[in-house]
VOGU-3710 file (C-alpha; in Angstrom, 3 decimals, decimal comma):
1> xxxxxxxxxx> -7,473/-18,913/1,536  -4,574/-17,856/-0,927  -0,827/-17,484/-0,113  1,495/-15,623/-1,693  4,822/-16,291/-0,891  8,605/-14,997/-1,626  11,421/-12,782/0,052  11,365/-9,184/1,083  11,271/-6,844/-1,513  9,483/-8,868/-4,026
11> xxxxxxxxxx> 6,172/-7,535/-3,884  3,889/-9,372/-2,224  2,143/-6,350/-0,353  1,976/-4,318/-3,720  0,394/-7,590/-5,345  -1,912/-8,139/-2,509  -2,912/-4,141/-2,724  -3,294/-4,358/-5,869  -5,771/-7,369/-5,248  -7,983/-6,084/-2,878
21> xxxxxxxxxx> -8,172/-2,894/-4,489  -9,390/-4,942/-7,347  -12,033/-7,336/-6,316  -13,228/-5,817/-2,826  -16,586/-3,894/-4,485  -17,451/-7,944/-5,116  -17,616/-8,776/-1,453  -19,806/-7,312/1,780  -17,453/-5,987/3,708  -13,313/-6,041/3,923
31> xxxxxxxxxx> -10,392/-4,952/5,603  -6,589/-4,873/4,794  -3,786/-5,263/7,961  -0,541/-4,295/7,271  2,094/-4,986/8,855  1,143/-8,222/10,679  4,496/-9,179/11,801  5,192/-5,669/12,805  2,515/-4,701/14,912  2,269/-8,492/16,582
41> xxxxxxxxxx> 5,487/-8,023/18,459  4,640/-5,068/20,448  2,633/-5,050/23,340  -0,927/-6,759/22,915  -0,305/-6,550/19,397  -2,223/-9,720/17,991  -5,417/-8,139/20,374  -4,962/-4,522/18,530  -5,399/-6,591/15,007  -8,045/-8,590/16,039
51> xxxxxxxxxx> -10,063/-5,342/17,349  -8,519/-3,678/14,189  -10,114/-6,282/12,081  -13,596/-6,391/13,774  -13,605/-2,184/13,709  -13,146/-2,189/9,870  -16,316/-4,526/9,063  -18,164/-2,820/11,712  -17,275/0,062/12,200  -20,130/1,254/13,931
61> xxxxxxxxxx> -19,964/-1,188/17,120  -17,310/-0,420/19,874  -15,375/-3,199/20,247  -12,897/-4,190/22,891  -11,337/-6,887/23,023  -9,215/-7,907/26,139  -7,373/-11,344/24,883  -6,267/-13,549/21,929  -8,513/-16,442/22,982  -11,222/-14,048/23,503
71> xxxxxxxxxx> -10,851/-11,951/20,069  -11,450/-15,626/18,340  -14,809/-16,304/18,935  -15,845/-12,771/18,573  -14,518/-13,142/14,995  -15,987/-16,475/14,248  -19,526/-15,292/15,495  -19,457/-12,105/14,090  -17,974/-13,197/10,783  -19,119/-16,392/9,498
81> xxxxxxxxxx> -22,537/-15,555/8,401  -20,475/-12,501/6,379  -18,880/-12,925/2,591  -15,740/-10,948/3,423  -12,442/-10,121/1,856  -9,137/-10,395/4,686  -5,613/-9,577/4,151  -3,147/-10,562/6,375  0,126/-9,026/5,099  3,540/-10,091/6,294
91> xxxxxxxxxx> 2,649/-12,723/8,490  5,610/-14,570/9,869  4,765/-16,614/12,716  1,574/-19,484/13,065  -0,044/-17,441/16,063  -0,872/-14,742/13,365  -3,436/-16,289/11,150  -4,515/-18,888/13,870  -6,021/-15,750/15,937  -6,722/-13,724/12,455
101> xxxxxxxxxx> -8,199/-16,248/10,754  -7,700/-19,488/12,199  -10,147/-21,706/9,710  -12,201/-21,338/6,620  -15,611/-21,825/8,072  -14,731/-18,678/10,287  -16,171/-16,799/7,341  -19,516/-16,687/4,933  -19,504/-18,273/1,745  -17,719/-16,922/-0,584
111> xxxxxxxxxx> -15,360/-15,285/1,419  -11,975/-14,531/-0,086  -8,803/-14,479/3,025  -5,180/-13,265/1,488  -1,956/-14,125/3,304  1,506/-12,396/2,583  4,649/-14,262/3,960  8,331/-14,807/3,355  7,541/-18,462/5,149  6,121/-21,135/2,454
121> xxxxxxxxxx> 5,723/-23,542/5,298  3,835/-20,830/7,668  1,237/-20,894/4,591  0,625/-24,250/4,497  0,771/-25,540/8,270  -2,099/-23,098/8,458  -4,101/-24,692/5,756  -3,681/-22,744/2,637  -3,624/-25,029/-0,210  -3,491/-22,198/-2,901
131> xxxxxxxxxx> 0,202/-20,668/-2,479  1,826/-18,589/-4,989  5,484/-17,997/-5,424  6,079/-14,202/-6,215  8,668/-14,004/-9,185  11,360/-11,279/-9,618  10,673/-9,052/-12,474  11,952/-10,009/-16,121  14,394/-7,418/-18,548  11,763/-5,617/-19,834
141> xxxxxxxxxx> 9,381/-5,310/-16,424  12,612/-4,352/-14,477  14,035/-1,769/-16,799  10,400/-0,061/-17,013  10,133/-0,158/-13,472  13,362/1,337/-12,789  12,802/4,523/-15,687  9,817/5,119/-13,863  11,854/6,252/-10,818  14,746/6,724/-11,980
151> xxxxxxxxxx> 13,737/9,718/-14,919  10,495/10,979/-13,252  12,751/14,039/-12,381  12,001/17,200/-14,525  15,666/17,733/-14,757  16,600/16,428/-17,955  20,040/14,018/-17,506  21,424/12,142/-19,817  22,795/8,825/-18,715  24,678/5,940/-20,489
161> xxxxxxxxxx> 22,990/2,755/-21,963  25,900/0,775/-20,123  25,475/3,045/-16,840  21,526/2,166/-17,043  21,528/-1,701/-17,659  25,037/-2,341/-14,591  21,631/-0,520/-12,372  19,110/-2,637/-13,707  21,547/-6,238/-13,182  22,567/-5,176/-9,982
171> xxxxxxxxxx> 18,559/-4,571/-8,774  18,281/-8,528/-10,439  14,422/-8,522/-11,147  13,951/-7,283/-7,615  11,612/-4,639/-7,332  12,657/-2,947/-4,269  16,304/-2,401/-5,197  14,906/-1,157/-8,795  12,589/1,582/-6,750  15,353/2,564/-4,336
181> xxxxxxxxxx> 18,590/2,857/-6,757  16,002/4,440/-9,268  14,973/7,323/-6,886  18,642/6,906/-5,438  19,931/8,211/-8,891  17,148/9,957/-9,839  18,215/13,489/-11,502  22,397/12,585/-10,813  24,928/12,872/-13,734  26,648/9,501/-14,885
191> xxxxxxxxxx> 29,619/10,391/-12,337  27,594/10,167/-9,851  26,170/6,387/-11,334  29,318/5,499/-11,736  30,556/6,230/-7,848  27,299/4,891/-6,849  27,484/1,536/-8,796  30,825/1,198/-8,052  30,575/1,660/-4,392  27,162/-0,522/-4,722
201> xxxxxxxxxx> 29,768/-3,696/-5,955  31,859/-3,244/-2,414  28,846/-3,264/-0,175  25,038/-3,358/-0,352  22,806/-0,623/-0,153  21,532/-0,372/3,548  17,504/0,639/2,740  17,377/-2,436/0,705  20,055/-4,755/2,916  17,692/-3,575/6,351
211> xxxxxxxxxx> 14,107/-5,669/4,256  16,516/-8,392/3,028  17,920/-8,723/6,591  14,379/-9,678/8,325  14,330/-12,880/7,164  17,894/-13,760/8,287  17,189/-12,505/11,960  14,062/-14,796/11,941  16,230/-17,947/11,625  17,639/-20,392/14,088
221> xxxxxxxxxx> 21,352/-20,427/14,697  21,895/-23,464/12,970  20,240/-22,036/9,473  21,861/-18,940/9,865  25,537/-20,909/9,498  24,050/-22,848/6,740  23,001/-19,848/5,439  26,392/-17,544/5,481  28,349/-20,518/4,329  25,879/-21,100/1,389
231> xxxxxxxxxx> 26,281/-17,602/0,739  30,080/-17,136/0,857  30,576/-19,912/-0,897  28,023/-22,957/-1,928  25,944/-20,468/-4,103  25,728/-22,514/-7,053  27,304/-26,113/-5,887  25,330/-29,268/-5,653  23,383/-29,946/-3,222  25,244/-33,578/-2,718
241> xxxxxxxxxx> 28,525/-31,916/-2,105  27,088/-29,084/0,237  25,291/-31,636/2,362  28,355/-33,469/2,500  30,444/-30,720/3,519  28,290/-29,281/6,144  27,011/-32,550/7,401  31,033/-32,468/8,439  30,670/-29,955/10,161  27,844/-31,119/12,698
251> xxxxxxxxxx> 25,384/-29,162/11,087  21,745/-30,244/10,710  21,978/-30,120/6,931  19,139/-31,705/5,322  16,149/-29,397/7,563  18,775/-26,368/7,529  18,321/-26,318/3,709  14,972/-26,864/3,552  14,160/-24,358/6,239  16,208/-21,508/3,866
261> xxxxxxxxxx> 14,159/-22,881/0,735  10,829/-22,082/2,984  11,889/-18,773/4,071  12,649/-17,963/0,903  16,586/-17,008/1,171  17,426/-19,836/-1,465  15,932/-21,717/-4,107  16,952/-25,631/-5,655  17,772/-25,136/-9,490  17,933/-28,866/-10,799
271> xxxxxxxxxx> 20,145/-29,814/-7,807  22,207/-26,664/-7,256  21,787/-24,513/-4,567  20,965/-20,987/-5,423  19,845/-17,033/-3,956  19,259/-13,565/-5,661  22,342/-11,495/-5,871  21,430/-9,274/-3,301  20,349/-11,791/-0,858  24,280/-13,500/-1,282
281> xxxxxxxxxx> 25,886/-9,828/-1,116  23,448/-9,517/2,304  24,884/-12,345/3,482  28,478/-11,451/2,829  27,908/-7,783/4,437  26,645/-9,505/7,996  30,400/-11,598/8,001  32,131/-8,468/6,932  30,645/-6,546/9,538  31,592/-8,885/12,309
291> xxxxxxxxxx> 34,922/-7,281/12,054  34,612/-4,145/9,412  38,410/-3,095/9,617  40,121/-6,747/10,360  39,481/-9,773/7,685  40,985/-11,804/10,549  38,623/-11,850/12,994  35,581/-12,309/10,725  34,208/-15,863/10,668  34,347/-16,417/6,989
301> xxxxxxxxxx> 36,653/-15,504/4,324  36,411/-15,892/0,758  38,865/-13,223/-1,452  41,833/-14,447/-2,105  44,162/-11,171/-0,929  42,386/-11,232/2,270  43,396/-14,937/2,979  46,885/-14,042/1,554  47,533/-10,843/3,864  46,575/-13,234/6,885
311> xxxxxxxxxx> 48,405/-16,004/6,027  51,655/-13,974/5,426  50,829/-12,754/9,243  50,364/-13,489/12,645  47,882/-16,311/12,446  48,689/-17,778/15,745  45,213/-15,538/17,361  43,146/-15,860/14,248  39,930/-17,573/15,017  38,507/-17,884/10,910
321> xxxxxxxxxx> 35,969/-20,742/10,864  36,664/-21,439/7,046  38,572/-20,423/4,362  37,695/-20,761/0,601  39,986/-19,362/-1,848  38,121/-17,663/-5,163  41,027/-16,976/-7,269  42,504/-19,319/-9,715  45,889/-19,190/-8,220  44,894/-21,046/-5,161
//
């Protein structure tokens, strides 16, 4: 069994694709289910993807399965005198592979199971040994990937050196921001970059926040404070002091952080807590949406003329949890 592991967007489906489109004419029979996470929360959805998975290697047999506990041994007995290639992609909860493919020796010799998920710890409570951690694109990958959809248009436009490399940082090595602003521009004149890039700096882009988001959603309250707070305004701070400071504040620090690590939101650089760009300006969108059109009421504040306009106000009703101020002034 091999993992591969990172956040939304990073491509972990394409890579998984990619391998199965590869190395499947080496095995007897495979199958590819998308969507795992998806399909399992609607109704009988792990059943569907177990008779999904047993209609793909056979698809000559009518199968019905009528529970979870009964799809398992159907798979087992069906399966382990097979050398098979599985993919489970976008797996996000332990019931997934346990009723998928719950153990090696479910499966032939030689058989080959892949496992997509934003949850390093899913992988390896389930027994996968072999996990890899998907990487963000470097310069050169990212800018190629990014011309590719962003000058596939026969309608010759020429844009700005500077204009092209503010859309390439902004996408950060991420490959689903460099698809979506590519096509996004695709075929637009430079005023049009520079309203879009410029309006990209103030708040995200909502095709690309809406993947990003899935992981937040999936986490307890308790991470999801740790979370915003890291994001608006530990990214980049020790680890000692943002223990410290949280700890303060009742939170269960030390699993809260190592949950987000898992789940892929933020990574430990050398003792300093750290997240993509996008997954920070995510973060910052969910507290400024709490209250769009009042700074006020949101939970979290961290630009300086916000925290100035409210402290020059009526802050006898204001119910801010923190306040950090950015600017050097404060």
């Amino acid at each position: 069994m091999v993992g591969l592991w990172g956040p939304g967007g990073i491509g972990k489906t394409t890579i998984a694709k990619a391998l199965y489109n590869c190395i499947e004419k080496d095995f007897q029979d495979t199958c590819f289910l998308g969507k795992v996470r998806e399909t399992s929360n609607e109704s009988n959805g792990l059943v569907s993807l177990q008779q999904k998975l047993l209609s793909r290697i056979f698809p000559r047999e009518n199968w019905t399965v009528y529970s979870v506990d009964g799809g398992i041994p159907l798979i087992w007995e069906r399966l382990c005198c097979k050398r098979v290639l599985p993919v489970l992609d976008d797996v996000d909860k332990l019931d997934q592979p346990n009723a998928l493919a719950g153990e090696g020796r479910w499966f032939g010799k030689g058989s080959r199971i892949i496992v997509t998920s934003r949850d390093k710890h899913l992988l390896t409570s389930h027994g996968i040994n072999f996990v890899y951690k998907v990487k963000t694109l470097d310069d050169n990958e990212a800018r190629d990937l990014f011309g590719r959809h962003a000058f596939r248009s026969s309608k010759k436009v020429e844009i700005r050196r500077d204009l092209i490399d503010r859309a390439v940082r902004y996408a950060n090595g991420l490959p689903l921001a460099l698809e979506v602003l590519g096509s996004f521009l695709c075929g637009r004149e430079e005023p049009a970059w520079e309203s879009t890039l410029d309006k990209l700096s103030r708040s995200p882009d909502q095709t690309i926040n809406r993947i990003l988001k899935i992981s937040f959603n999936g986490l307890d309250n308790n991470e999801r404070e740790i979370f915003l707070d890291i994001a608006c305004f530990f990214k980049g701070k020790g680890i000692k002091y943002i223990k410290e400071v949280l700890d303060s504040c009742d939170f269960a620090t030390t699993i809260g952080i190592e949950v987000l690590i898992e789940r892929s939101l933020i990574t430990n650089d050398h003792g300093t807590l750290q997240m993509h760009d996008l997954i920070q300006l995510m973060g910052k969108d969910i507290v400024n949406q709490e209250c769009p059109n009042d700074p006020g009421q949101r939970s979290r504040l961290w630009i300086f003329k916000d925290v100035l306009d409210i402290l020059c106000g009526d802050t006898g009703t204001n119910a801010m949890k923190a306040i950090v101020l950015d600017s050097p002034e404060a």
